[in-house]
BAKENU-199225 format. One record per residue (C-alpha): residue in one letter; x, y, z. Coordinates in steps of 0.05 Angstrom, whole numbers. Example, Ala and Ser with C-alpha at 12.3 -4.5 7.8 and 13.67 -1.06 7.14 Angstrom:
<atoms>
<atom><type>a</type><X>246</X><Y>-90</Y><Z>156</Z></atom>
<atom><type>s</type><X>273</X><Y>-21</Y><Z>143</Z></atom>
</atoms>
This chain:
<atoms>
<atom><type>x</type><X>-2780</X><Y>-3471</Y><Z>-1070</Z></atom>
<atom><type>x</type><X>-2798</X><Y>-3480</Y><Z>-999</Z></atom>
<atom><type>x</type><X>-2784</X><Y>-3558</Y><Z>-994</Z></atom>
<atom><type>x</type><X>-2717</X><Y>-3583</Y><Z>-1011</Z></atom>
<atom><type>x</type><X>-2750</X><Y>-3633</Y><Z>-1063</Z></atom>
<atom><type>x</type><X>-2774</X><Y>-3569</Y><Z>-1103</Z></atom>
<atom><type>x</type><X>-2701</X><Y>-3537</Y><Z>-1089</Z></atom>
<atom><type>x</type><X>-2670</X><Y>-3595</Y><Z>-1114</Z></atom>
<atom><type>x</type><X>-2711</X><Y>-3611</Y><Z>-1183</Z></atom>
<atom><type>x</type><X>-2700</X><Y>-3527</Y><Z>-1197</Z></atom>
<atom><type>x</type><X>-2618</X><Y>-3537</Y><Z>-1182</Z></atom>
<atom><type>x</type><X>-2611</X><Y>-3594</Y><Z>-1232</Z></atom>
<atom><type>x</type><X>-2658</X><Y>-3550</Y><Z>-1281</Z></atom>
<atom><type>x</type><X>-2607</X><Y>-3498</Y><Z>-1277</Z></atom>
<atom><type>x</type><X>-2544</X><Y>-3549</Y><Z>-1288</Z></atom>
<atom><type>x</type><X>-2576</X><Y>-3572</Y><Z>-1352</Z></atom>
<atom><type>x</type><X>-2587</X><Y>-3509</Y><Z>-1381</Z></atom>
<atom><type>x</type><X>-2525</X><Y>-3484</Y><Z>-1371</Z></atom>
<atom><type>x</type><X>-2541</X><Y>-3416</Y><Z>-1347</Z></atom>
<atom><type>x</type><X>-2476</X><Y>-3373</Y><Z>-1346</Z></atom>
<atom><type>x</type><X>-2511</X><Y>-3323</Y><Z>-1304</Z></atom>
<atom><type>x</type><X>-2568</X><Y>-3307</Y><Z>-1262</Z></atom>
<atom><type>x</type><X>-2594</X><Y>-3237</Y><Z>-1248</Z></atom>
<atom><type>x</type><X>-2650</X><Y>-3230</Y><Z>-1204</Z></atom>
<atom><type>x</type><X>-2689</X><Y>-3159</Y><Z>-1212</Z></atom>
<atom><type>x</type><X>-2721</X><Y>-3106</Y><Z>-1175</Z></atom>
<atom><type>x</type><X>-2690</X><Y>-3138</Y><Z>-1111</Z></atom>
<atom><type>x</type><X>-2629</X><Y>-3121</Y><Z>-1068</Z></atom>
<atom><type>x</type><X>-2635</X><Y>-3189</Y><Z>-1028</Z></atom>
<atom><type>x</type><X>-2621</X><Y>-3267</Y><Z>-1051</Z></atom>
<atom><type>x</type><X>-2669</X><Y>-3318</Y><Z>-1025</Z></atom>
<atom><type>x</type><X>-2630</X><Y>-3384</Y><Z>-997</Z></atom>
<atom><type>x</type><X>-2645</X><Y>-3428</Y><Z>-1053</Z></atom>
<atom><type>x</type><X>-2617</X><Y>-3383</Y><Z>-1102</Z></atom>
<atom><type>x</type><X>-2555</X><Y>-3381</Y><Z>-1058</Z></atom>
<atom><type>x</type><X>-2548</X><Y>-3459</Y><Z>-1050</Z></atom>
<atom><type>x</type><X>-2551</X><Y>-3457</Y><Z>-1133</Z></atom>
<atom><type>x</type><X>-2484</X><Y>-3403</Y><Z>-1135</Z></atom>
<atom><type>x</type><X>-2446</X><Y>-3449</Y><Z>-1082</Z></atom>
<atom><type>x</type><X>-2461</X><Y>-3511</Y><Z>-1116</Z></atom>
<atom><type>x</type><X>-2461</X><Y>-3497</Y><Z>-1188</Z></atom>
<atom><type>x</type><X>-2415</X><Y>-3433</Y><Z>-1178</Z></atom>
<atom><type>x</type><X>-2458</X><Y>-3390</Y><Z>-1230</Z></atom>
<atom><type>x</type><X>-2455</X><Y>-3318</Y><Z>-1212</Z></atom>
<atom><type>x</type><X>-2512</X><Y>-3284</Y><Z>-1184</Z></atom>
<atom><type>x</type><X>-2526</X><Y>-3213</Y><Z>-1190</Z></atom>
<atom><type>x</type><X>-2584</X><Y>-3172</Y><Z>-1162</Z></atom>
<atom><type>x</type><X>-2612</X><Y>-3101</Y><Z>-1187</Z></atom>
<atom><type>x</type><X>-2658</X><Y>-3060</Y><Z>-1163</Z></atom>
<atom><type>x</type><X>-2687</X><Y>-3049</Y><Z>-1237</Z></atom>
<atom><type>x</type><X>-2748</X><Y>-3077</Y><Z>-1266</Z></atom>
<atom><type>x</type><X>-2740</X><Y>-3142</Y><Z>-1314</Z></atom>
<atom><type>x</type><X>-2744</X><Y>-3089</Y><Z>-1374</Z></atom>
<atom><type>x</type><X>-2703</X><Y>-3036</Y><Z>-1357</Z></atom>
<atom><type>x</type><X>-2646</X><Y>-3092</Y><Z>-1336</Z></atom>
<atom><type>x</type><X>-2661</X><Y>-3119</Y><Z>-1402</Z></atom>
<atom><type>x</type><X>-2650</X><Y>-3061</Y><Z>-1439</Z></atom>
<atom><type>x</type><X>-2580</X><Y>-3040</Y><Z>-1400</Z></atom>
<atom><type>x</type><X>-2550</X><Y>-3117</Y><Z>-1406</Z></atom>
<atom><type>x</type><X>-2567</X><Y>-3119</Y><Z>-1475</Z></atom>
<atom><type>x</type><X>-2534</X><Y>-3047</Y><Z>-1492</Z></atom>
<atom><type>x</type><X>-2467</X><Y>-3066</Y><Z>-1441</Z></atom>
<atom><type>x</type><X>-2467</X><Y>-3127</Y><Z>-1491</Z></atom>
<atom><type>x</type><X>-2469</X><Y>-3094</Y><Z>-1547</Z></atom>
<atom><type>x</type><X>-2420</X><Y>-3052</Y><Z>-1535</Z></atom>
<atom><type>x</type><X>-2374</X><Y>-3094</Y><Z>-1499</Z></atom>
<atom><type>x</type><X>-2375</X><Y>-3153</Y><Z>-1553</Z></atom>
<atom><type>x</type><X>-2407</X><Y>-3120</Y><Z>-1620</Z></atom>
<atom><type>x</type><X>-2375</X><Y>-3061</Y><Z>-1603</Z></atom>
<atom><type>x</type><X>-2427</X><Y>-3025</Y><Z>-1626</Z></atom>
<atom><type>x</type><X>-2471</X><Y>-2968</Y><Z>-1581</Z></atom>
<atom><type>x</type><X>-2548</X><Y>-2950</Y><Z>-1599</Z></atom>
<atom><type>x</type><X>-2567</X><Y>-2877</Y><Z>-1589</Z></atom>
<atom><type>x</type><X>-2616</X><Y>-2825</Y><Z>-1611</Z></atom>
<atom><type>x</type><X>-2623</X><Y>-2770</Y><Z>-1654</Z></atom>
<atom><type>x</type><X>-2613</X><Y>-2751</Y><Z>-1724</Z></atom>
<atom><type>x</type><X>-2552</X><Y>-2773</Y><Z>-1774</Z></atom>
<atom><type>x</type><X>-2534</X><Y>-2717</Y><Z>-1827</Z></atom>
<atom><type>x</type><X>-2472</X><Y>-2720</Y><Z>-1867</Z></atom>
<atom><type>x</type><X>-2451</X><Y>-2637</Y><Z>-1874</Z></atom>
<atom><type>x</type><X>-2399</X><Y>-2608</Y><Z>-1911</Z></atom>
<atom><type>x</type><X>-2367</X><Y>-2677</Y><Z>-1907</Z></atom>
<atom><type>x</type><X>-2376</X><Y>-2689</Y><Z>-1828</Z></atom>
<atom><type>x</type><X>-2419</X><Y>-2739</Y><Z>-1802</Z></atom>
<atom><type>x</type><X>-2467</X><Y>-2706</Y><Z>-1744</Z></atom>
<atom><type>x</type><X>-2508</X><Y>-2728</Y><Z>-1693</Z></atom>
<atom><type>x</type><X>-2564</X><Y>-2684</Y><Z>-1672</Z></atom>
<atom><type>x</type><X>-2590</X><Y>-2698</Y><Z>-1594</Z></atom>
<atom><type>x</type><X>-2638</X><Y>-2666</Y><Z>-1562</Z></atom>
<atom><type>x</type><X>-2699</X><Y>-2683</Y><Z>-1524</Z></atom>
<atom><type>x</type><X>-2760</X><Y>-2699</Y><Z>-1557</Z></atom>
<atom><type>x</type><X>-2798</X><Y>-2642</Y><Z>-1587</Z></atom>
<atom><type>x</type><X>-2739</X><Y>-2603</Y><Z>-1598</Z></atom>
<atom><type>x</type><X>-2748</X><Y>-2599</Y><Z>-1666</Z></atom>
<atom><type>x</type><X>-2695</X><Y>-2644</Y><Z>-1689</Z></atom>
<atom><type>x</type><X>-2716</X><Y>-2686</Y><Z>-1743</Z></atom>
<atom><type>x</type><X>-2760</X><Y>-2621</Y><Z>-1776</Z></atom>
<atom><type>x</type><X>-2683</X><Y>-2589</Y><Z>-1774</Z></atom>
<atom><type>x</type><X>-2665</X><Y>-2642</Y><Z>-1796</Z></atom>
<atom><type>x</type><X>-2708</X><Y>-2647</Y><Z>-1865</Z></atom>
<atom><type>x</type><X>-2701</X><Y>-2570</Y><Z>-1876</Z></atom>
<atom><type>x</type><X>-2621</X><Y>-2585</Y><Z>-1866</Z></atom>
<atom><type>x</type><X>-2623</X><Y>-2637</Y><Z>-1929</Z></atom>
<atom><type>x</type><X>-2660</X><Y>-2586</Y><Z>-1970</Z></atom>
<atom><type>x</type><X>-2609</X><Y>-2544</Y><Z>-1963</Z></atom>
<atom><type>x</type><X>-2560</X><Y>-2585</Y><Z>-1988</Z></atom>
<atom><type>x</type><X>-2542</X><Y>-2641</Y><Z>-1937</Z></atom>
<atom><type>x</type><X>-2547</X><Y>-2720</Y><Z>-1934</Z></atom>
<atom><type>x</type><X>-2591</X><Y>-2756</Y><Z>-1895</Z></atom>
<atom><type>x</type><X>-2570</X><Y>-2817</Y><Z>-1854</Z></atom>
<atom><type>x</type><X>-2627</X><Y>-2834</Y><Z>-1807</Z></atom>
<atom><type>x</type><X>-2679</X><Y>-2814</Y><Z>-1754</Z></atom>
<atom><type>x</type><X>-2683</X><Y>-2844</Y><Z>-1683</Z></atom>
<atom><type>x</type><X>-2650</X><Y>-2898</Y><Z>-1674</Z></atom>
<atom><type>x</type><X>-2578</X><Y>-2897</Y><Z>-1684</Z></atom>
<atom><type>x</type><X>-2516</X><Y>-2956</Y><Z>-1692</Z></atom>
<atom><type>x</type><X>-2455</X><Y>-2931</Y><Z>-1675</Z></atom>
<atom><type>x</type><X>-2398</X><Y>-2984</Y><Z>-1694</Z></atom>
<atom><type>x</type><X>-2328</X><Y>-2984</Y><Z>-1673</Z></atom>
<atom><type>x</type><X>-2282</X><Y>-3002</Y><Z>-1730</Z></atom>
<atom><type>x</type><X>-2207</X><Y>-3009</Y><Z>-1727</Z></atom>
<atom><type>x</type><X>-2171</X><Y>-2954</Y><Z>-1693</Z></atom>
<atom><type>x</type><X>-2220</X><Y>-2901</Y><Z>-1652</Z></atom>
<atom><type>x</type><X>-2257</X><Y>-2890</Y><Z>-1721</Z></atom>
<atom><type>x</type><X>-2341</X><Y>-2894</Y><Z>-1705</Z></atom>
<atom><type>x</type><X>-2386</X><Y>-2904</Y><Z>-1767</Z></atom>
<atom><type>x</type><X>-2457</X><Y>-2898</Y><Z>-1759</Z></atom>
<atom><type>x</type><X>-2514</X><Y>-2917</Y><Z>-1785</Z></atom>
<atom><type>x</type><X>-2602</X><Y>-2930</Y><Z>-1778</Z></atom>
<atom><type>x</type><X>-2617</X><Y>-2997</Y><Z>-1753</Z></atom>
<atom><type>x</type><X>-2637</X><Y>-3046</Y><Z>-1803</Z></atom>
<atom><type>x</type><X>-2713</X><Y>-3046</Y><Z>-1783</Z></atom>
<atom><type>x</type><X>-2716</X><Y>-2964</Y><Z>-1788</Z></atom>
<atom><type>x</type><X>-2659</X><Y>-2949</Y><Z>-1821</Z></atom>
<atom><type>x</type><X>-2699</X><Y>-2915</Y><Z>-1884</Z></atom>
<atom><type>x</type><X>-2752</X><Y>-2891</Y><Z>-1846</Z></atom>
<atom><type>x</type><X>-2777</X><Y>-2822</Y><Z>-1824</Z></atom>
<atom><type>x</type><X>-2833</X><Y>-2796</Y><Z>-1765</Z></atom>
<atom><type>x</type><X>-2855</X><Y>-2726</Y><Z>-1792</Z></atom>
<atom><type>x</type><X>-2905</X><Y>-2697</Y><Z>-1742</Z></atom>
<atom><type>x</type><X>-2953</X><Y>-2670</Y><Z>-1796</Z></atom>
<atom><type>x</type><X>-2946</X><Y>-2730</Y><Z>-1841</Z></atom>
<atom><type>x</type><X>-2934</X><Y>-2794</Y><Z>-1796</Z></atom>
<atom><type>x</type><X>-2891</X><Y>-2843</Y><Z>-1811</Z></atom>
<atom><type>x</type><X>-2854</X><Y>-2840</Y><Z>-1886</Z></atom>
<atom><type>x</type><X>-2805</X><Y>-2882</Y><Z>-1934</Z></atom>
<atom><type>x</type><X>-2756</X><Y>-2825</Y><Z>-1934</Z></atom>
<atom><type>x</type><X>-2742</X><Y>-2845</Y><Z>-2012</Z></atom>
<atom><type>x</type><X>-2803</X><Y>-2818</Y><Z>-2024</Z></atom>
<atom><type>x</type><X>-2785</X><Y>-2753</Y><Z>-2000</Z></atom>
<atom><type>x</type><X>-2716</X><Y>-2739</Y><Z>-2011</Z></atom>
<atom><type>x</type><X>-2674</X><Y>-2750</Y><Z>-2076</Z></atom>
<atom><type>x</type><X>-2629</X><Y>-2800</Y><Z>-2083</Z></atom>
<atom><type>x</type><X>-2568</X><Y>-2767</Y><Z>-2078</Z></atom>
<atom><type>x</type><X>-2580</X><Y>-2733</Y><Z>-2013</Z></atom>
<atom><type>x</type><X>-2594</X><Y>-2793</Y><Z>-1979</Z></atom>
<atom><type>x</type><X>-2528</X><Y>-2849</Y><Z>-1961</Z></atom>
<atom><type>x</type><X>-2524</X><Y>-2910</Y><Z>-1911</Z></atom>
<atom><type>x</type><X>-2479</X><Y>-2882</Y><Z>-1861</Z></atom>
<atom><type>x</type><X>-2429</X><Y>-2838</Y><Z>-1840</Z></atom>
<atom><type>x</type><X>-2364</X><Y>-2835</Y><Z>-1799</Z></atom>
<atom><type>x</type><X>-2378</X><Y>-2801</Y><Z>-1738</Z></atom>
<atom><type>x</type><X>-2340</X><Y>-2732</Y><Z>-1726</Z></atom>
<atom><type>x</type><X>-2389</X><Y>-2688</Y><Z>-1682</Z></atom>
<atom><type>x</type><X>-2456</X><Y>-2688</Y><Z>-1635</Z></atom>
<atom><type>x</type><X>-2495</X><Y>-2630</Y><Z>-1634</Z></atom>
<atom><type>x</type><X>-2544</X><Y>-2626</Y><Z>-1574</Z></atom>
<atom><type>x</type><X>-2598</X><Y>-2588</Y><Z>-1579</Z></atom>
<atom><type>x</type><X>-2623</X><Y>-2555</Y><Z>-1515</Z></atom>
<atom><type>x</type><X>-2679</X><Y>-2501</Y><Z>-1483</Z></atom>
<atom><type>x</type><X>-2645</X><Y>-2431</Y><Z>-1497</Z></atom>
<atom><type>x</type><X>-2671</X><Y>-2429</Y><Z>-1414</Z></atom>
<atom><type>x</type><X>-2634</X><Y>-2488</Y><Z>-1399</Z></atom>
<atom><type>x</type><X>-2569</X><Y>-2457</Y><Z>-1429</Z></atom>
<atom><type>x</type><X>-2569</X><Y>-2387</Y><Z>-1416</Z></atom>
<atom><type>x</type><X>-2558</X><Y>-2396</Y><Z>-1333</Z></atom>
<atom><type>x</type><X>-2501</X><Y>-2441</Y><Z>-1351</Z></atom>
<atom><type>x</type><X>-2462</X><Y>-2385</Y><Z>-1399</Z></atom>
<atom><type>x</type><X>-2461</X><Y>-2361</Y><Z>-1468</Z></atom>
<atom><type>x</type><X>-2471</X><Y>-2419</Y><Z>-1518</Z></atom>
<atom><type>x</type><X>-2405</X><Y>-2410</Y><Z>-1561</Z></atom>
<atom><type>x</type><X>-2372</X><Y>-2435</Y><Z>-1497</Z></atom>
<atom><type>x</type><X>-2416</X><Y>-2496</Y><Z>-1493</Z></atom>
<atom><type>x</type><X>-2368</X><Y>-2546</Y><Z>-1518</Z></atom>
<atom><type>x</type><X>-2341</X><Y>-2612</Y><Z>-1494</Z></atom>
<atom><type>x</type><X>-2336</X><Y>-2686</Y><Z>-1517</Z></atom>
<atom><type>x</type><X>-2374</X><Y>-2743</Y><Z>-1508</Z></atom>
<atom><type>x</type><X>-2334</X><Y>-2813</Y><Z>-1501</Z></atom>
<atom><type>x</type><X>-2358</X><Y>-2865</Y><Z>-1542</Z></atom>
<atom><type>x</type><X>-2331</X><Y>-2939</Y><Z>-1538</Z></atom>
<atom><type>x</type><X>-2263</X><Y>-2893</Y><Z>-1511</Z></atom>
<atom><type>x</type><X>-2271</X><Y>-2843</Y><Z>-1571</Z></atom>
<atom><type>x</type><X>-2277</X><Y>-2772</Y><Z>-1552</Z></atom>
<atom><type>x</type><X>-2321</X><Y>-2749</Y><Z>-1596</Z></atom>
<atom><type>x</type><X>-2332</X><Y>-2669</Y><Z>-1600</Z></atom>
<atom><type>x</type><X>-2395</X><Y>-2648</Y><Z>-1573</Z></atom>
<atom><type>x</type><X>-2430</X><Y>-2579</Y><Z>-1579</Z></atom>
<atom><type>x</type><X>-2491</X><Y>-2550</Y><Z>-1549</Z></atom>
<atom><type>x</type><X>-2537</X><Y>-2506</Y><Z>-1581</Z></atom>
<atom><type>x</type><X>-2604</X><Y>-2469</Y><Z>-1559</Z></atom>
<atom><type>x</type><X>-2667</X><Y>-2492</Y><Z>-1602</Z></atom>
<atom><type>x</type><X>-2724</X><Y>-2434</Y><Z>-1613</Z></atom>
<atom><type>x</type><X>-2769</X><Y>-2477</Y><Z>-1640</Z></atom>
<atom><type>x</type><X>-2770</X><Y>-2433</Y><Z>-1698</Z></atom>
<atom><type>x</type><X>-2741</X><Y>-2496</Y><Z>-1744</Z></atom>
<atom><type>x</type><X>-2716</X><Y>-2449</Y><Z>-1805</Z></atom>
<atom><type>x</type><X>-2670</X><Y>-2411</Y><Z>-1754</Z></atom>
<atom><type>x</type><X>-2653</X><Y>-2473</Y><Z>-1719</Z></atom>
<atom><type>x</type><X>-2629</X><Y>-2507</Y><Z>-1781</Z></atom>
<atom><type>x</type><X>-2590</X><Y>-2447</Y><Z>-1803</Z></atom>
<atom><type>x</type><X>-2563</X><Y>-2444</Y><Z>-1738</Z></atom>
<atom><type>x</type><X>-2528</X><Y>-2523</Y><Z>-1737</Z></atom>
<atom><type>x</type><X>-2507</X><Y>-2506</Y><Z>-1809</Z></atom>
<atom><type>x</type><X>-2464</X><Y>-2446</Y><Z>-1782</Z></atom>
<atom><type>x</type><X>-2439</X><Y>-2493</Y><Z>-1723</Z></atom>
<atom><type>x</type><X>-2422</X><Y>-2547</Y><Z>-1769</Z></atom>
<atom><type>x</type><X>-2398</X><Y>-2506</Y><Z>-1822</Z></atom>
<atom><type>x</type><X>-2351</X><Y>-2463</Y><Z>-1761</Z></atom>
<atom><type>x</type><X>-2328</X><Y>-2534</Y><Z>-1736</Z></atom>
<atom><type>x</type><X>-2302</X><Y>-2564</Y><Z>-1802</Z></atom>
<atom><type>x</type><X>-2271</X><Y>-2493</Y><Z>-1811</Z></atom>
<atom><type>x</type><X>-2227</X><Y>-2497</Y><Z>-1750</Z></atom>
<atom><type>x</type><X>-2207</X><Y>-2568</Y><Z>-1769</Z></atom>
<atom><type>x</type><X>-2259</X><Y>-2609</Y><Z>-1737</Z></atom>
<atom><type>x</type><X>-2237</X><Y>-2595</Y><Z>-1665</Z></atom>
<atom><type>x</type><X>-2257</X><Y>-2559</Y><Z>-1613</Z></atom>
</atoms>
């Protein structure tokens, strides 16, 4: 891009493909050329100091959301006692083991990992697997299952409105920050406040799951609010 013959050939490149916009990554600076193609074509250019992947990644979630409007997240999609929940946490936590025990007692399963959440008229979220996962299931001590070979029919459904997030986190991480019951807030999703509650995992994954069912169960009791 040093000569101008070069510059010129890669300016009427860009014209023809009728770029909308240019990014340029891991970068804070643009090189002349790059300028001469935003002053003569007037395509914006943007720079970002992240990697071509991680920029990747963010542009194609802002899009997403912005046009589908539609987030991905992670975690585990139960329906209980009629609420759809989201169970966060970081990995290891325990949440899709709590999650399993929580359908044999009862619940629905939705999905593992990764999560659609889809704006639909109003501030009503549904949520659902992705296609390519959606009826999958990563069990530590059995790898990767069909999860209609493990669950019955009738606990399992394709997704789920959306009424609370349950984040599982280190009972050391929560106890200098006060007493869990007071550990609640909301989380905004495509302008939804969604309630949000925090809970200390033990990694003892019977307790744990008893423990979100007496959250869940407390939360629809109150009315679903916080």
């Amino acid at each position: 891009m040093r000569d101008r013959e070069s510059s010129l050939t890669f300016l009427e490149e860009i014209r023809a493909a009728k770029i909308p916009c240019i990014f340029i990554c891991a970068t804070e600076k643009i090189a002349d050329h790059l300028r001469d193609v935003n002053e003569q074509t007037g395509i914006p250019l943007l720079t970002s100091a992240h990697d071509a992947f991680i920029l990747e990644s963010r542009l194609t979630g802002l899009l997403r959301e912005k046009i589908d409007h539609r987030v991905r997240v992670h975690g585990v999609l139960l329906k209980m006692f009629g609420l759809g929940v989201l169970i966060q946490g970081d990995s290891g936590a325990g949440k899709t083991t709590a999650g399993t025990m929580l359908v044999r007692m009862g619940h629905i399963w939705i999905a593992d990992d990764a999560i659609d959440i889809k704006k639909r008229q109003g501030k009503r979220l549904c949520a659902r697997g992705i296609k390519s996962t959606r009826n999958l299931i990563d069990l530590k001590e059995s790898g990767i299952l069909n999860t209609r070979d493990i669950f019955d029919s009738r606990r399992l459904a394709e997704e789920t409105d959306l009424h609370l997030i349950l984040e599982m986190q280190h009972r050391s991480d929560v106890s200098s920050r006060g007493k869990m019951e007071n550990m609640r807030a909301f989380r905004e999703i495509m302008g939804t406040q969604v309630p949000c509650i925090r809970i200390p995992w033990t990694g003892e994954h019977a307790f744990d799951a008893l423990e979100i069912e007496r959250r869940v169960k407390a939360f629809g009791s109150d009315g679903g609010t916080l």
